[in-house]
N, C-alpha and C positions, 0 to 999 in steps of 0.2 A: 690307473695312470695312462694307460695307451689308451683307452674310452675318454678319456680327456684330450691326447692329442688327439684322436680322431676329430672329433666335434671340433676343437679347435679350427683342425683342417678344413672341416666342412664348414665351417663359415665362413673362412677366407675365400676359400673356392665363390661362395655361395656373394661372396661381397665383389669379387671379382669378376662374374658373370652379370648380377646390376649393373655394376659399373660396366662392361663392354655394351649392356644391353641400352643403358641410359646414352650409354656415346654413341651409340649406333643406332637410337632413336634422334638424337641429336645433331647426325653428322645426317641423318636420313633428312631431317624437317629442315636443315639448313640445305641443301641441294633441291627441296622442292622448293622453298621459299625464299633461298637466296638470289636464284636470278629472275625473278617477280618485284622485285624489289628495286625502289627507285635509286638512283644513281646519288650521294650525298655531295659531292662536287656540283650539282645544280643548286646547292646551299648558296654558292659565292654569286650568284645570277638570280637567285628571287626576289622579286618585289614585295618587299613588305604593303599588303593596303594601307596607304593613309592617304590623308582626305586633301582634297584642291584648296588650296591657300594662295588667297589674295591679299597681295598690297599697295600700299602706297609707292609712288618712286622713292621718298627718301624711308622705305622699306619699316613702314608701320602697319601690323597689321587690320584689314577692311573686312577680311571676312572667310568663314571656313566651311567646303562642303562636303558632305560624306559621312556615314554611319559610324565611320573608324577613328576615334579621337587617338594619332600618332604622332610621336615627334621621333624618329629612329636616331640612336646615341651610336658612336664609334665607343671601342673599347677604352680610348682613355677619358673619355668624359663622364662613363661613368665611377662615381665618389667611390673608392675603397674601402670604407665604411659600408656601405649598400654591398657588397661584392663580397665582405665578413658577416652582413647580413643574410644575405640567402643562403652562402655558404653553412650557416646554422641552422638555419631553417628548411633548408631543401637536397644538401648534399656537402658533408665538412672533408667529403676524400674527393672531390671532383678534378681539384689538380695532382693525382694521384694514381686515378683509376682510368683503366683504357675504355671506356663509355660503360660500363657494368661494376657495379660493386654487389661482388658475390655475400658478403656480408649481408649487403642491406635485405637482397633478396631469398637469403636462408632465416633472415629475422619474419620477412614476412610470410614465408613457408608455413614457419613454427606455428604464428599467431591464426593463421589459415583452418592449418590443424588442431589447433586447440580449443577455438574460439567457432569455428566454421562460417566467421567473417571475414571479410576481407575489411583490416584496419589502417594498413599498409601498402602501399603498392612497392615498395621498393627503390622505385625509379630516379635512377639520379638525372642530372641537369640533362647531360646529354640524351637518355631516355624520354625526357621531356619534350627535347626539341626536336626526335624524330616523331612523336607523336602530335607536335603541334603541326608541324610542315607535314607530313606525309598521311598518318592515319587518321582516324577515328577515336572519340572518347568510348564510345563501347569496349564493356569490362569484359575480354576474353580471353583463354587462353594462348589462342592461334596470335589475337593480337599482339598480346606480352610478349611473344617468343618473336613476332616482326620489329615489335618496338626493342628489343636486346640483341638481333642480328641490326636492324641499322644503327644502334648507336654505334656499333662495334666497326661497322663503316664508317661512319660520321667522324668517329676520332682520329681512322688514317689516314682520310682528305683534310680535315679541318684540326686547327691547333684548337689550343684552350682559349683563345682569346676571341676567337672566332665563335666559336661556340656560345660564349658568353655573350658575345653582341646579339646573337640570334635568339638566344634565350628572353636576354630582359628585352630585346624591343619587339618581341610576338605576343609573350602572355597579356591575356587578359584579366585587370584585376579590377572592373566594376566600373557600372558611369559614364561605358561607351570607351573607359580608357583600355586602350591597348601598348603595352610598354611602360615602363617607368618613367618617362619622362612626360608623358601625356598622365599619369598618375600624377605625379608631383602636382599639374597645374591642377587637375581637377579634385585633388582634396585640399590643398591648399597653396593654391596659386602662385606655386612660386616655381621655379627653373630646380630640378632634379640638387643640382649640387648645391642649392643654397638650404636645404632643408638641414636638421640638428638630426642625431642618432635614433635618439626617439620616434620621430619621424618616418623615417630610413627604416628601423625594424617593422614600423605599424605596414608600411609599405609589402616589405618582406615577406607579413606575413599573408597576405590574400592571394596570391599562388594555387593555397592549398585549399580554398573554398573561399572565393569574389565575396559573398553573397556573406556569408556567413560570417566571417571575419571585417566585415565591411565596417569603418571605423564613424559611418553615417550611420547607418540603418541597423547597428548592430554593435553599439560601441563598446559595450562591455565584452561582448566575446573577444572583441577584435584588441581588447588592453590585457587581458589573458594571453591572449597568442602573442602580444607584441613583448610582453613580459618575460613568456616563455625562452622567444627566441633571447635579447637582451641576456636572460641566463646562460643561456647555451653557449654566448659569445662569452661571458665571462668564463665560463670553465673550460671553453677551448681557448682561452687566453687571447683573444680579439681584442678583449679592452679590459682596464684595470678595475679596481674594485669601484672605484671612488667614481671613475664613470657612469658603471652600473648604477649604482643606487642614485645617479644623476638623472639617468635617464628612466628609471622604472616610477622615477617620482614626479616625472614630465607631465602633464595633464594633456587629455587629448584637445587637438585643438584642429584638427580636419573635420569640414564642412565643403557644402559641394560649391564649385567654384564654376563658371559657368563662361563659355570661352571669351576670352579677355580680347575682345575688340580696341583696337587703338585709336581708329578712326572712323567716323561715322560716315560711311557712304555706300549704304546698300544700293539702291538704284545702279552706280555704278555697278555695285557687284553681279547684282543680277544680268548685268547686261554680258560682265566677263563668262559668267552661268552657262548664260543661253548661248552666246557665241560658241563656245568651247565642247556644250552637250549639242547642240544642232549638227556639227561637222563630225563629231567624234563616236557618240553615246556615250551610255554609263560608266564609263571606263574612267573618265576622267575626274568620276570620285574617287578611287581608289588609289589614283598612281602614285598620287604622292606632286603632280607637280607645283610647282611655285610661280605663281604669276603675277608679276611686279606691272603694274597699270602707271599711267601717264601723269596722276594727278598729284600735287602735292597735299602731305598733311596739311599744311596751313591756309592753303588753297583753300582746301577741301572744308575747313572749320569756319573758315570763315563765312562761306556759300552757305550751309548749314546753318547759322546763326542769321545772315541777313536776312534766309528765305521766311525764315519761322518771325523774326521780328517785323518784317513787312508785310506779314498774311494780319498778325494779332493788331500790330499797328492800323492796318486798314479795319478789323474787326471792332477794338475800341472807339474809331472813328465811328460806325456805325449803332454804338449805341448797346447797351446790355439786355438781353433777350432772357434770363433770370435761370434759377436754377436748374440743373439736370435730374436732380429730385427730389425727393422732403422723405424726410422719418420723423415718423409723431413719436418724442425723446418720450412721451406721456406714456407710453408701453414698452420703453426699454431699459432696462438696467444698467445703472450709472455704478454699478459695485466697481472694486479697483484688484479685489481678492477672489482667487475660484470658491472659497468659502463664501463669500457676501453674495458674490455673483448667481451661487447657486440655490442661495436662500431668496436673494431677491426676483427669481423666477418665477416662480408665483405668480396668482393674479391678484393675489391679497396685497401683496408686498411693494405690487407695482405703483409708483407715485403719478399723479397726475402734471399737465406739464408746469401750473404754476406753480406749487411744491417744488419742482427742478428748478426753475428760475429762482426761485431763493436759496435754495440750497448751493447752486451757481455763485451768486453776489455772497454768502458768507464764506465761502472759500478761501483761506488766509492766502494771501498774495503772493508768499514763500513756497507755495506747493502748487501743483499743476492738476490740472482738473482732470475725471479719469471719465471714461468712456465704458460701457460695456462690452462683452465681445460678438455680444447680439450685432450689436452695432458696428460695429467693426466687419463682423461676415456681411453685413447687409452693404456696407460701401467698397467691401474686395468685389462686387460687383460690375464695377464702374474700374472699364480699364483705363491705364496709363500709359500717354503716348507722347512723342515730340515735347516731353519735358513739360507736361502740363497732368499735375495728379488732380486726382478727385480728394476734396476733403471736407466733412461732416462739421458744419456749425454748429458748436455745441450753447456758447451764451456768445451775446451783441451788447455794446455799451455804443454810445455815439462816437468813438474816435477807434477802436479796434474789435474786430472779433477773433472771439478764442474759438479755435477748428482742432480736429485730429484727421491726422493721413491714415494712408491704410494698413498701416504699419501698426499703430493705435497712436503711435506720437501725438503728441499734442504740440501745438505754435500756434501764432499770432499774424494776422491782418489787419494791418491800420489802414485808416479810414483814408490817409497818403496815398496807397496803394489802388485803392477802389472808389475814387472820387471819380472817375473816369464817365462812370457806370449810366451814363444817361438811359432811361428805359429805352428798349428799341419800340417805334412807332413803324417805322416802314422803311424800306432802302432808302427814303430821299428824306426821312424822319424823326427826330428821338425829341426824349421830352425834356424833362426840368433836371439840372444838376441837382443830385444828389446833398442834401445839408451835412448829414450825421451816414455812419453805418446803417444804423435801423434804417433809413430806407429803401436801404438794397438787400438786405438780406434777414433773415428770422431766425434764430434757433430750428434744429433738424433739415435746414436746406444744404442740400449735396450741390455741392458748387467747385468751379476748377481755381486752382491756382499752382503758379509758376514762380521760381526762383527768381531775383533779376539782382544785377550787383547796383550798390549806390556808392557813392563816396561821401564821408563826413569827416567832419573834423573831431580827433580826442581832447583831452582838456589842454592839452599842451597846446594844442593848434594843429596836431600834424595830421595831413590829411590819411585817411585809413579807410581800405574797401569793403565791405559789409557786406551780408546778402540778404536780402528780404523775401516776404511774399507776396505776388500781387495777384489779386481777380483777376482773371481772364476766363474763357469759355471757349467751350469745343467749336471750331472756326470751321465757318460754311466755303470760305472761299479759297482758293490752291494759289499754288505760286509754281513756278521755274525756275533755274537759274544755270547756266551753261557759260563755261568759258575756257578761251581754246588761244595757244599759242599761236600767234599768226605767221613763223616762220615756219611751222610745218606741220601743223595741226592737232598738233600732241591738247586732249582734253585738262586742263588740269585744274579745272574743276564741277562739279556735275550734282543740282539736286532737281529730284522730279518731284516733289513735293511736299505736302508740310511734313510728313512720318511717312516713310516705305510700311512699317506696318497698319498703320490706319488704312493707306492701299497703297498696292502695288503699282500701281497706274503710272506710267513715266513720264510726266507731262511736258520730259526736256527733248526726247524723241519721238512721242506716239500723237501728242495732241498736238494733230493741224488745225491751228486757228489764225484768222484774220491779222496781222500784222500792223493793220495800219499805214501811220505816215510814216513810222520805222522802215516801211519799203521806198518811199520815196527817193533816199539816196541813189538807190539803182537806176532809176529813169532820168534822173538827173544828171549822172556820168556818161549814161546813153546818149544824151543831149551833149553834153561837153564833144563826145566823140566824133558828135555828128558835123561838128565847126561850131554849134552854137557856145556861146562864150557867158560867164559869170555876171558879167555887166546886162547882157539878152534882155533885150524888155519883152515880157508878155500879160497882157492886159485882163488883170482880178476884174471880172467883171460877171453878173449875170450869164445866166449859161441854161436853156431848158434843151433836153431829146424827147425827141417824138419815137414812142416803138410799138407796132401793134400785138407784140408781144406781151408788153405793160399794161396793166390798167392803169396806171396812172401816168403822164408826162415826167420825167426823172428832173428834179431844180438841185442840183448839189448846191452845197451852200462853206462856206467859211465856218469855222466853230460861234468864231463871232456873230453871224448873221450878217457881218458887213463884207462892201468890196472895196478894195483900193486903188482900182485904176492900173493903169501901168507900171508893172511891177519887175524889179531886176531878176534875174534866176536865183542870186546869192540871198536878196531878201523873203524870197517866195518859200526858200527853203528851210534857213531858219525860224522864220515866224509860220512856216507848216501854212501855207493858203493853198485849198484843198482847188480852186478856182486855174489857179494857174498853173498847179500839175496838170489836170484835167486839159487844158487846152494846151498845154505843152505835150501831152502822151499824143491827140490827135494830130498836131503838126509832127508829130516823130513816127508815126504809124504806129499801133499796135501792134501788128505783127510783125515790125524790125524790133520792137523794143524788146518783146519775147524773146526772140532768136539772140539779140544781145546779153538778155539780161542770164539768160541760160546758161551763158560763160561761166556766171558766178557759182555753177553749180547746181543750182534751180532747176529743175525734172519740166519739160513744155508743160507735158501735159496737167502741173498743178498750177499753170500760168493763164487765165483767163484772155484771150487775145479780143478786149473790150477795153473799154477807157474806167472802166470800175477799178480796173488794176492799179492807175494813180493813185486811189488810195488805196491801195494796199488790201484788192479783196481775193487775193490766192489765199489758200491755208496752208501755212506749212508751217512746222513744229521749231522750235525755238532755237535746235541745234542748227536745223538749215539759215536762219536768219544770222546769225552766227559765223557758220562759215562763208557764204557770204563778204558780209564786213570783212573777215581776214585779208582779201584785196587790198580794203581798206587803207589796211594797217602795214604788210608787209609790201604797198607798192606795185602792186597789181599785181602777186602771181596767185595761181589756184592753187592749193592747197585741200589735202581733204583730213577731216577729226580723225582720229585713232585713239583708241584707249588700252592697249595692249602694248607693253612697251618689249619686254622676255618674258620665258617660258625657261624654268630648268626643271631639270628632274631632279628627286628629294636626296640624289647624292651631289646638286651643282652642277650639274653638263648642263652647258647653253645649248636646248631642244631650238629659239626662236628668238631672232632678237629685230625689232621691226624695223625697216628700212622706207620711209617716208620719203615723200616729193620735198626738198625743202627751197625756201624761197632763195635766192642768190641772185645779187646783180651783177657778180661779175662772171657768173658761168656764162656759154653759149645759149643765148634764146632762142626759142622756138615762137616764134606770131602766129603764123596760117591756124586757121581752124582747124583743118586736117588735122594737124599736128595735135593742135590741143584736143580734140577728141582723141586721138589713137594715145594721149600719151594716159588720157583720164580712163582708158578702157585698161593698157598697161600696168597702168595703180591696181584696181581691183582684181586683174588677176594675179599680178604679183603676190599681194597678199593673201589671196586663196591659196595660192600654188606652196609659199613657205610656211603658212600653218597647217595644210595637210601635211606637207614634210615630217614637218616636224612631231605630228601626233598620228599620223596612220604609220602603224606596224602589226607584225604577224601578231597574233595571240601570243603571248608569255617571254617575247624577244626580250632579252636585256635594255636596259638603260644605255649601252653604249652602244649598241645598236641604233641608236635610236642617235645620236649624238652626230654619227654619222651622215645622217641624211641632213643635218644644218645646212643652209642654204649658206655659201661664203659671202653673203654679202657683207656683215658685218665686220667683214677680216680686208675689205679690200682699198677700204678710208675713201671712197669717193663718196660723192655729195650728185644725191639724184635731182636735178635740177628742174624745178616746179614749172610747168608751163607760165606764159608771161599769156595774161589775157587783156590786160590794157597798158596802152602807153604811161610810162608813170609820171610822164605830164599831167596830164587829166587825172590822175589819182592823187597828185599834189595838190591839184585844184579842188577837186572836192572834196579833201580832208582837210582843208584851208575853210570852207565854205560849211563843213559840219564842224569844225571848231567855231564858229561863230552861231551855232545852237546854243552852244555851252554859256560863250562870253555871254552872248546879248539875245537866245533865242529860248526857244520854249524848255530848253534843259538847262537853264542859268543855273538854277540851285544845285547842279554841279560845282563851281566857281566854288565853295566851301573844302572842296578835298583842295585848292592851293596848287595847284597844277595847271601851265600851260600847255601840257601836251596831248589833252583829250577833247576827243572828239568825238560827238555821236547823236542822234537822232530818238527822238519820243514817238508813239505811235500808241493811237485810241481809237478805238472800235467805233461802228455806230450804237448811239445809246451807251456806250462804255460798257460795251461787253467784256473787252477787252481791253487790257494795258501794257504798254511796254517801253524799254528802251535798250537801245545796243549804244555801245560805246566802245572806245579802245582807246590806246597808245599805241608806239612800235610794240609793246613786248608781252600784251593780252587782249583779247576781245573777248567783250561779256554782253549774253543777252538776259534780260532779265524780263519776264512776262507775269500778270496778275491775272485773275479772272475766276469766274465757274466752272468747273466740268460740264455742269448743262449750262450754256449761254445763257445769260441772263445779265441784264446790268448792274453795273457796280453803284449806280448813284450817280446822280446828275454833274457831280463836282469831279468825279473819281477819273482823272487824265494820266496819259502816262506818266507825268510827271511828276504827280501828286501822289500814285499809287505802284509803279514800279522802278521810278526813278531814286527814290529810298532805297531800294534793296540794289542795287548796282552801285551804288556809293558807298552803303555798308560795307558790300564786297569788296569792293575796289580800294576802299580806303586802307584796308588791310592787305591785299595783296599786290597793292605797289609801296608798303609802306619802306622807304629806307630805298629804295630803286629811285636812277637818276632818272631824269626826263629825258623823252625822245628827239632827238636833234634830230628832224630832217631840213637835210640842207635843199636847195632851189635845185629843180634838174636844168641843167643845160635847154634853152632855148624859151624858157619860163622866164617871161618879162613884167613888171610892174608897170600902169600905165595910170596917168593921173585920168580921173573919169568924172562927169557930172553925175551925182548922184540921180537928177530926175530922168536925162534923156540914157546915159548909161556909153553917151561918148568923148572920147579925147578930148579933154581942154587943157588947157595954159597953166602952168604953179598956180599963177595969182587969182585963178577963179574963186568964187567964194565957197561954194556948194560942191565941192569938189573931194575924193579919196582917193587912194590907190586900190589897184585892182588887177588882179592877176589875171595873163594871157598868156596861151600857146603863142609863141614869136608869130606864126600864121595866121593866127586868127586874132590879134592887136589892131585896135581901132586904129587908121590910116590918120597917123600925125604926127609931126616929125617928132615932134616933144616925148622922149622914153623917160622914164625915171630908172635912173642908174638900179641894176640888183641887186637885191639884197637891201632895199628899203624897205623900213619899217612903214605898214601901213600906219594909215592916220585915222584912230580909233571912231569910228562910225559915228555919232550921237541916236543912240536907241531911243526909237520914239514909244508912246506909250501903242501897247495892243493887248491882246490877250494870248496869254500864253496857251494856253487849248488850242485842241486840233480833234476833231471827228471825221471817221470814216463818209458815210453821208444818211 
């Protein structure tokens, strides 16, 4: 008996001596490793990486950069369902436990020692989330015992609610996603809280291995562990029975979802990119900020659509240039089944092709024709871009051909569609319209087609919109298209070519090319300013230079080849006579007309100071020709583009909000050049100066740090008042004088959009290298440019009118739809004068040859006879000419 207490004794002892020595091992590792250890209070100050996010003003999103797919949740947005989810699957005492459950970590002691694996780590959420912020995945001991002293921190700074937000919006569960709510989209694209339970647990479960659980790459592990968890919630009482067997019966139905763009305008984006990465660096992947740009969605779609129907438009003008490839169907497998398919492999098995053509026509007309998958990998080939796929002629009749995408789908091509298809002969060439199908295309020709909507009527009569397929082909020629608010320069809307991915190439800011008579409005208000007046005669007439520079003597010529004689300024400019810019630019100097025209914004030095510049032979890129016109539009002030509108950071702090010159008549003007230079050099740095503000800071500063350095402009409601560069007389007058392009001059087929308040100018290369047209009202300016990458001409016929005056109407049609018209009223001192049409001076009412015609009060032909303001001219009589214009 006393040999029994002894022993007794001696184990007590012998347990009580472990124990002081386990605490004293304990209390040891925690004094070397406790103040090594990071502070959990910089929990409430870390930035989560997530990626630069661009969008539209009325906030759709354009586009996302950064390795880190995040969308970071506050604790009540994430669903309570999800939060009884993990809690099953990751940790069910987490609102319970002070960041350690000694449980969990005696469970995996045991399995440790039994098994001499590690099955278990133990680790609950809080464990989790000092191991995601602070350490290392390296399985150690030292580590273990850092990640259980800071959780044990982490719980005295941070509540549970806290915790939990940092938990689900850190992990990583596969696909670039990080956090649950960027999960949500990328299995299936939908917002965290719209997902079903089933859902929510599949979720839940990849925590514990991304890869392995992954409900793509791995679905049946990943409906095991989602089942698992779904159990676990029933027996901890999460949810009833009748739920459970609800959702364990769910089918998987995640696939990878791939980021849900809202609006298509990469070019734009790229530019937000490169601004942002030039000033900043890589940083500005990760921060998380949100940057809301100047354009609208609708803006934007519609620019988008015009450009691509005005490239394909000019492409079917020129004719069908034939397929992008041919499969001889003679050596592929037409099976519908991987059984047939894989019998028909063979060479024995294989039919020749006119075998397929009958096998094709007995086809019952109820069922769809099947393709091989030969065939199919052979046409995944052939990329897809700007909404034009590649797809496989499989059989031709004379009025449709049956095709498959690269999908294997099968659809249909009526002969409707691809009547277009004249063969191409040469740029200035095509041959004979098309009878039947068959003579455009053959069984096994890889050819492109594009969706297009039609309208028809159903049997009742009512009309109903459709979608078809029509022929088209990979397009040799580019377009532009640029348009920019003219009260302060906000872009809102921007395409640089037919697809950003076919190239990246920005043809709305990088390609300086030739402008044409689209410049000529500029030398023309040069002229107005100089005293010369609307009525000005100057004489269309032959013109040679002598330069021994030239081999040859320089004859510019009219598009027409003819001249007219004495010509008014108002007529010389809407009928585009290249004869009388030219001898207008010489009586105005060319080197005042540079120094003037440079007001518009214009850089000297891409300003030619020769008489070549009449027509319009500087290069400059589509945006500059654009800004520009703003003048135009807002009344003479300068104004400069911006497409940057804010900048927040991913918790909402306004980092930047742009503060723009904006146009005003009734602010105080500034005239002097001085002025307007010091105030255009003020623009550029202002904007330098508040987007470093707002994105240089130390390494690892907070967000609200950063909120601080805001510039208060935004906060202070004043209106920074645009330099005035011309009298807005003279800018009355020649938007008076470019509205009479539209009525009666070389951009008449404008007159179809049903609007009297635009105004704007055509412009054609020599040889039609080049096309274009600018236009506007008060409340947009749009340039719209055609042409090659490498110069080259468009065809003989191809004018701005013909080939970029389409895609600015497209535009335009849509983004002034439902907007009133621009009422500008008469400025003060702007008088009507009755005028002889021939000589261009003062006569009588009763003349016969006689219009109204607008004058600065100063420069008004000397007669006593005024016509009261605000008289309605007396509509011209358009004589016949040609609407073209070439550079020379």
């Amino acid at each position: 008996m006393r040999t029994l207490y002894l022993f007794t004794k001696l184990i007590i002892w012998m347990g009580l001596i472990c124990s002081s020595g386990i605490g004293l091992i304990l209390c040891a590792t925690a004094l070397v490793i406790s103040p090594n250890l990071p502070t959990p209070d910089s929990l409430r100050e870390v930035q989560l990486q997530t990626p630069l996010r661009i969008y539209t003003k009325d906030f759709k999103l354009i586009a996302e950069f950064g390795e880190k797919r995040r969308q970071p949740l506050n604790y009540e947005q994430i669903p309570k369902r999800f939060i009884s989810s993990i809690l099953a699957a990751e940790d069910k005492n987490f609102f319970n436990h002070n960041g350690v459950d000694l449980r969990g970590l005696a469970r995996a002691v045991v399995q440790l020692v039994k098994t001499g694996e590690k099955r278990s780590g133990g680790s609950t959420i809080t464990m989790q989330v000092a191991r995601n912020f602070f350490l290392t995945r390296k399985q150690t001991f030292i580590r273990k015992f850092n990640e259980i002293f800071l959780a044990l921190k982490i719980e005295q700074e941070l509540d549970k609610k806290e915790i939990m937000e940092l938990y689900v919006n850190k992990i990583y569960l596969g696909h670039r996603s990080y956090g649950i709510a960027a999960a949500a989209q990328v299995y299936y694209g939908k917002e965290i809280q719209a997902l079903n339970l089933a859902q929510l647990a599949m979720i839940a479960g990849l925590p514990k291995a991304p890869s392995r659980y992954n409900p793509i790459t791995n679905p049946q592990r990943a409906l095991i562990r989602r089942n698992w968890i779904l159990g676990r919630m029933f027996l901890l009482s999460y949810i009833d029975k009748e739920t459970y067997k609800s959702a364990i019966n769910a089918p998987i139905t995640a696939k990878y979802h791939g980021l849900k763009r809202e609006v298509e305008a990469p070019y734009l984006a790229e530019m937000v990119r490169k601004e942002l990465l030039k000033r900043y660096g890589e940083e500005v992947y990760s921060r998380g900020l949100v940057v809301k740009t100047t354009i609208s969605s609708v803006n934007q779609t519609a620019a988008n659509t015009a450009v691509r129907n005005g490239i394909l438009a000019y492409e079917e003008r020129h004719g069908y240039k034939g397929p992008e490839g041919h499969i001889d169907l003679g050596v592929i497998s037409t099976a519908s089944t991987p059984a047939e398919q894989s019998a028909t492999h063979t060479a024995t098995s294989r039919q020749p092709l006119n075998e397929l053509d009958q096998i094709a026509e007995d086809i019952d007309k109820n069922h769809h024709p099947t393709i091989s998958q030969d065939a199919i990998e052979h046409l995944s080939a052939f990329d897809s871009f700007g909404g034009l796929e590649p797809a496989l002629v499989h059989s031709v009749t004379d009025l449709e051909v049956d095709v498959f995408l690269k999908s294997g789908q099968p659809t249909k091509v009526t002969f409707e569609e691809m009547k277009w298809a004249k063969p191409f002969i040469s740029i200035n060439q095509v041959g004979a319209s098309p009878k039947t199908a068959k003579d455009i295309v053959t069984p096994g020709d890889i050819i492109r087609i594009r969706p297009v909507k039609r309208i028809q009527k159903d049997t009742q009569g009512n009309e109903i919109a459709i979608t078809r397929w029509r022929l088209t082909q990979r397009p040799e020629a580019q377009a532009a298209l640029v348009s920019l608010n003219p009260k302060d320069g906000a872009v809102e809307g921007l395409v640089g070519g037919f697809d950003f991915f076919q190239s990246k190439y920005n043809r709305a800011t990088q390609a300086g090319r030739q402008p044409g008579s689209s410049f000529k409005p500029f030398i023309y208000t040069a002229a107005l300013a100089q005293g010369l007046t609307a009525a000005t005669l100057i004489n269309d007439a032959p013109i040679v230079f002598s330069d021994a520079n030239l081999e040859t003597d320089w004859r510019p010529q009219n598009s027409s080849g003819k001249f007219y004689g004495p010509t008014r300024l108002r007529q010389a400019l809407y009928k585009s006579r290249n004869l009388v810019s030219i001898r207008l630019l010489r009586r105005l100097g060319s080197t005042n007309v540079v120094d003037y025209v440079s007001r518009f914004g214009f850089s000297k030095e891409k300003l030619p100071a020769n008489l070549s510049l009449a027509l319009g032979s500087a290069e400059l890129t589509p945006m500059e020709i654009a800004r520009g016109y703003t003048a135009f539009a807002n009344g003479g002030f300068k104004v400069s583009p911006y497409f940057i509108s804010s900048i927040e950071d991913q918790t909402g702090n306004l980092l930047y909000k742009a503060d723009p010159y904006v146009a005003c008549r009734e602010c105080p003007q500034r005239t002097e050049e001085s002025n307007l230079m010091e105030s255009a050099t003020i623009l550029n740095e202002s904007t330098e100066t508040e987007l470093s503000a707002a994105l240089s800071h130390p390494e690892g500063a907070p967000s609200s740090t950063l909120a601080l350095q805001l510039p208060s402009l935004q906060e202070s409601g004043h209106i920074k008042a645009a330099p005035r560069i011309e009298d807005e007389r003279t800018i009355y007058i020649i938007r008076n004088m470019m509205q009479d392009v539209i009525k009666k001059g070389t951009g008449r087929r404008a007159k179809a959009l049903g609007r009297s308040d635009l105004a704007g100018k055509t412009g054609t290369t020599n040889e039609q290298k080049d096309a274009w047209f600018s236009g506007y009202n008060g409340d947009l300016v749009t340039t719209a440019w055609l042409g090659f990458d490498t110069p080259s001409s468009l065809g003989a016929r191809e004018y701005g009118a013909k080939a970029a005056l389409p895609i600015w109407m497209d535009f335009m049609k849509t983004a002034l739809k439902d907007a009133p018209e621009t009422v500008y009223p008469i400025p003060a001192d702007v008088v009507r004068v009755r005028i002889d049409t021939k000589t261009g001076e003062a006569v009588p009412p009763s003349h016969k040859e006689a219009i109204n015609e607008l004058f600065r009060i100063e420069n008004a032909p000397t007669m006593d006879y005024h016509a009261p303001r605000g008289t309605h001219d007396k509509e011209e009589q358009a004589t016949s000419f040609d609407t073209l214009e070439q550079l020379f």
